[in-house]
C-alpha positions as CSV (number, residue, x, y, z in Angstrom):
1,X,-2.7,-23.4,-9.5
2,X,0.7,-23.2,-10.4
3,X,2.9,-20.7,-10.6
4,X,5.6,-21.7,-13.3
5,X,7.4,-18.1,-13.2
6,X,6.8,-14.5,-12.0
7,X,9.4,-11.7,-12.8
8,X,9.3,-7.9,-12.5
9,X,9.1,-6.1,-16.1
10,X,8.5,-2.5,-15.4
11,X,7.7,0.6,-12.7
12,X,5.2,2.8,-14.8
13,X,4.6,6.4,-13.7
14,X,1.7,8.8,-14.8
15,X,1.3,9.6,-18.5
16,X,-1.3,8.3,-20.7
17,X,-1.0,5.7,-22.9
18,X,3.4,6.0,-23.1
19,X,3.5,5.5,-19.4
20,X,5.4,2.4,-19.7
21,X,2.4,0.2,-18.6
22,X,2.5,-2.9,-21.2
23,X,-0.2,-3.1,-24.1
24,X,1.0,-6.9,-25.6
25,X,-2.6,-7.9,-25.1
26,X,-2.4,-10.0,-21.7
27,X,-4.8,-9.7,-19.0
28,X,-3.8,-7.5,-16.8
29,X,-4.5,-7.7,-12.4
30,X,-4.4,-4.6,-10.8
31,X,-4.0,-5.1,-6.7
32,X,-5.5,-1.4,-5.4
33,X,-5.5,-0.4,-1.7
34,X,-4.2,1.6,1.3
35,X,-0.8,1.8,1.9
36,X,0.4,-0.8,4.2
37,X,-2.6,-3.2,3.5
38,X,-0.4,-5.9,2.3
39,X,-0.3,-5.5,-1.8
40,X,3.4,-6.6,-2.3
41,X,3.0,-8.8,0.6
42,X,-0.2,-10.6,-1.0
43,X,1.4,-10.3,-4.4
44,X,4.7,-12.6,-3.0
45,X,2.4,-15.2,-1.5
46,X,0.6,-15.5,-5.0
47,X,3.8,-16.3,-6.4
48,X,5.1,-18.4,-3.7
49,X,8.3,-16.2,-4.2
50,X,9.5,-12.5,-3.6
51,X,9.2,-10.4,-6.6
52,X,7.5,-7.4,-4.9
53,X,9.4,-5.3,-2.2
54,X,7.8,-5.1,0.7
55,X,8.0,-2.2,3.4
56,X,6.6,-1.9,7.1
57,X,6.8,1.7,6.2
58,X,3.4,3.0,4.5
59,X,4.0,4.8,1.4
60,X,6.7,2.8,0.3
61,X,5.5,2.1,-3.6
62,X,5.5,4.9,-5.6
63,X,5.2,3.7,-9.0
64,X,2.9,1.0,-10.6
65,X,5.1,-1.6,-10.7
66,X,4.0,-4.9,-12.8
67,X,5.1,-8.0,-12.2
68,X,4.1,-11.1,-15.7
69,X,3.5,-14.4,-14.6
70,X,3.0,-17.9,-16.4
71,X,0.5,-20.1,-14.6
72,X,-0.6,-23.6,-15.0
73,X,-3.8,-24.7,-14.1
74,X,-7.2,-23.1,-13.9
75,X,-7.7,-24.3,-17.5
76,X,-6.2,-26.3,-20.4
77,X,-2.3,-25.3,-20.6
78,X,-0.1,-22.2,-19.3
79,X,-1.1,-18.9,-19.2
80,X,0.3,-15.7,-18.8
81,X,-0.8,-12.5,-17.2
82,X,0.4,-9.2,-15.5
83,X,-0.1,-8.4,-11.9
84,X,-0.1,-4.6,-11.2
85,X,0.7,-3.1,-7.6
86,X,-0.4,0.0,-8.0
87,X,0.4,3.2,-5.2
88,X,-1.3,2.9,-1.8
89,X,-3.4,5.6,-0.6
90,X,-4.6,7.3,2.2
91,X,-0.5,7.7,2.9
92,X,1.9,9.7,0.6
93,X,5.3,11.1,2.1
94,X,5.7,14.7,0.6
95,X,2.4,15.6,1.6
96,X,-0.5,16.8,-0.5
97,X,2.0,17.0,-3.7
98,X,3.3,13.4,-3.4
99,X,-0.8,12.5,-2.7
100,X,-1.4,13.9,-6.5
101,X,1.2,12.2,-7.9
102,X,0.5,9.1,-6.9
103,X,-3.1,9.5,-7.4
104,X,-1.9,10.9,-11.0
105,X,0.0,7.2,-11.3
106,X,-3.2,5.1,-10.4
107,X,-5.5,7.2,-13.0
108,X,-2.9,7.1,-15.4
109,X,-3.3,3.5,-15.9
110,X,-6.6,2.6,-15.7
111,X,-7.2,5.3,-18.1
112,X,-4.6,4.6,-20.7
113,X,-6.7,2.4,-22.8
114,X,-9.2,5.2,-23.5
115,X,-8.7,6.7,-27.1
116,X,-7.4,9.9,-26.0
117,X,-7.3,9.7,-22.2
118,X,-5.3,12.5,-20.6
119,X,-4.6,13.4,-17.0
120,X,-7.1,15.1,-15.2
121,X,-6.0,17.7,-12.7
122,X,-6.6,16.1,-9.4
123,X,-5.1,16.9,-6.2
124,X,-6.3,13.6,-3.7
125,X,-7.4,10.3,-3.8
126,X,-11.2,11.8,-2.8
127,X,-11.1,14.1,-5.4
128,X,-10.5,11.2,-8.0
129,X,-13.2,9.3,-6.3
130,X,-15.7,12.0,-7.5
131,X,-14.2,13.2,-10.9
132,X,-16.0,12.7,-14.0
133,X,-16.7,9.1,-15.7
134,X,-14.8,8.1,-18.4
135,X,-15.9,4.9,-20.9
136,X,-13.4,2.0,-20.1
137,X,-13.1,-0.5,-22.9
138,X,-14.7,-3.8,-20.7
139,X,-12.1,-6.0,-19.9
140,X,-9.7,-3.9,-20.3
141,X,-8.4,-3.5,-17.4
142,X,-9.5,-6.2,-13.6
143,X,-8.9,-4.9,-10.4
144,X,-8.4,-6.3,-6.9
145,X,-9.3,-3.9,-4.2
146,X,-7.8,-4.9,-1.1
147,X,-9.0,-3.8,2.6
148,X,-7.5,-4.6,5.4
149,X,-10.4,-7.0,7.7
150,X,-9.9,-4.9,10.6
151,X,-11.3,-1.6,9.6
152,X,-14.1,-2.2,7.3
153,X,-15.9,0.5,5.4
154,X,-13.3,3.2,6.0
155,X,-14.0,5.8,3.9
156,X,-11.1,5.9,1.4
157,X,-11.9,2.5,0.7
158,X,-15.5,3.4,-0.5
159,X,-14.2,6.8,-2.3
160,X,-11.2,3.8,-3.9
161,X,-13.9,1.7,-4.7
162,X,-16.7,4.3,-6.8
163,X,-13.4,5.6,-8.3
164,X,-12.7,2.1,-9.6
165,X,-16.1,2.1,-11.0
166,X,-15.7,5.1,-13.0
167,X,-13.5,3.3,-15.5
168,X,-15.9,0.9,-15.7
169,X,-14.2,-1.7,-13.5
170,X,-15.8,-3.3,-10.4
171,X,-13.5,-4.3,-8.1
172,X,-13.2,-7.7,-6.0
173,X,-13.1,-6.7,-2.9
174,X,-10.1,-8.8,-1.0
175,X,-10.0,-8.5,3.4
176,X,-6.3,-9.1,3.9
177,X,-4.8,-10.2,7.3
178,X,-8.1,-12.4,8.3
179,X,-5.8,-13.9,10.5
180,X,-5.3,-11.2,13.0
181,X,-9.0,-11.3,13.6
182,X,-11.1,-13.6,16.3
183,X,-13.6,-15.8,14.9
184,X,-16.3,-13.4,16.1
185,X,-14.7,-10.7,14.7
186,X,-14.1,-12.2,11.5
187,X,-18.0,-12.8,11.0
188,X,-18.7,-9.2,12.2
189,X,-16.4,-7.2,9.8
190,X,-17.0,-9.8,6.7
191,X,-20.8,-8.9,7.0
192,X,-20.0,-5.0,7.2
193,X,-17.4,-5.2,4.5
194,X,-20.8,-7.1,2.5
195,X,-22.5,-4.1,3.5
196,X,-20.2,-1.4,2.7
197,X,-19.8,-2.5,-0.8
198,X,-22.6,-5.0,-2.0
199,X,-20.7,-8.1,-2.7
200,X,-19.1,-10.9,-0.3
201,X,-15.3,-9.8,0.2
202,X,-13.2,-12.8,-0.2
203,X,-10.8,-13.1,2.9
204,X,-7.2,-13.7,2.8
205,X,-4.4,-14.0,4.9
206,X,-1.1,-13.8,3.1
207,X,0.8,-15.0,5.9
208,X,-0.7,-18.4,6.2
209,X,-1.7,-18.8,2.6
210,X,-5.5,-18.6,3.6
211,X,-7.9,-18.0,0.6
212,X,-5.2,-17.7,-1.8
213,X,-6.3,-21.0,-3.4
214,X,-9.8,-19.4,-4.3
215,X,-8.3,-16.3,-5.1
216,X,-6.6,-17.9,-7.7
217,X,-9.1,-19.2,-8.9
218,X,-11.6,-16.2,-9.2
219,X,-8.3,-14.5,-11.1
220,X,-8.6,-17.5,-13.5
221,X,-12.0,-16.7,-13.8
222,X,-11.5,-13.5,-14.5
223,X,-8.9,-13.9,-17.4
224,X,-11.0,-16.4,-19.0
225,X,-13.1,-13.6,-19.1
226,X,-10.9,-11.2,-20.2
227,X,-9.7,-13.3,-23.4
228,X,-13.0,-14.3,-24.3
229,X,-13.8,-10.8,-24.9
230,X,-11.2,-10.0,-27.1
């Protein structure tokens, strides 16, 4: 796969449907996770360039920031698509306030493509995890849920992952930073992660560029997808 060009277009906040998120009918790749687990890190590997900001300090993206990219490869001619990096959580500086506003961000836009879809008043990323279903359109909207390999099945990560599903979106579950694991301990926290969440996650190291080839092609799979259902 190649990446042909990837440029930043946009931070969106919350706010329904007019919260700057872009509706011009490309699929759209939303990278969900806890701070600090490598989202604008894994994001700039993908590109083989830095577009995202990165930060060793957790917290640091506050917005949903989207990045479009034109691809070639994965299928007959260039393609285009959005890659969202939405808020971490688990970490919000400010306290519980900043924790519902950027919880607020993340609902906002996997909800924006319901008829009608408001914010609900919701104070943690927990409380999302267990708020009311709301009908996504399918296809809408594909999601990457990225854990970090060394702490599988933590418990925001589960609440992240049924929240996802509320919208009607299941997740691929991505273990960044394979690399800092042993062998053994690679095959021990892959199986749990299987566990956790019912499917294989695909491990990825962003740092030496492992996975990212079958990452890219799963995203491929998943646009396909995506435009074949419009």
């Amino acid at each position: 796969m190649k990446v042909i060009s990837a440029e930043f277009v946009t931070s969106a906040a919350a706010g329904g449907s007019d919260a700057g998120v872009p509706h011009d009918g490309l699929p759209q790749i939303a990278l969900a996770g806890r701070s600090n687990v490598g989202k604008s890190t894994l994001i700039n590997a993908l590109t083989r360039r830095k577009v995202a900001r990165t930060s060793a300090a957790p917290g640091k993206t506050r917005l949903a920031n989207v990045y479009r990219l034109t691809v070639e490869g994965g299928g007959p001619g260039r393609w285009n698509l959005y890659l969202v990096d939405m808020p971490g959580y688990g970490y919000a500086r400010g306290g519980a306030d900043a924790a519902k506003e950027l919880a607020a961000v993340a609902e906002s836009y996997f909800a924006s493509r319901n008829a009608g879809s408001g914010m609900r008043d919701v104070s943690t990323q927990a409380e999302l995890a267990h708020s009311a279903s709301r009908a996504a359109h399918p296809g809408s909207h594909v999601a990457l849920l990225l854990v970090d390999s060394r702490h599988p099945g933590l418990e925001s990560d589960i609440q992240a992952h049924r929240w996802l599903q509320t919208f009607g979106v299941e997740p691929v579950v991505i273990a960044t930073k394979i690399d800092k694991l042993s062998r053994a301990d690679r095959v021990r926290n892959l199986k749990e992660l299987k566990r956790v969440f019912g499917t294989a996650a695909l491990p990825v190291s962003a740092e030496r560029g492992e996975g990212l080839d079958e990452l890219w092609t799963r995203v491929a799979r998943m646009v396909r997808g995506t435009k074949e259902r419009r």
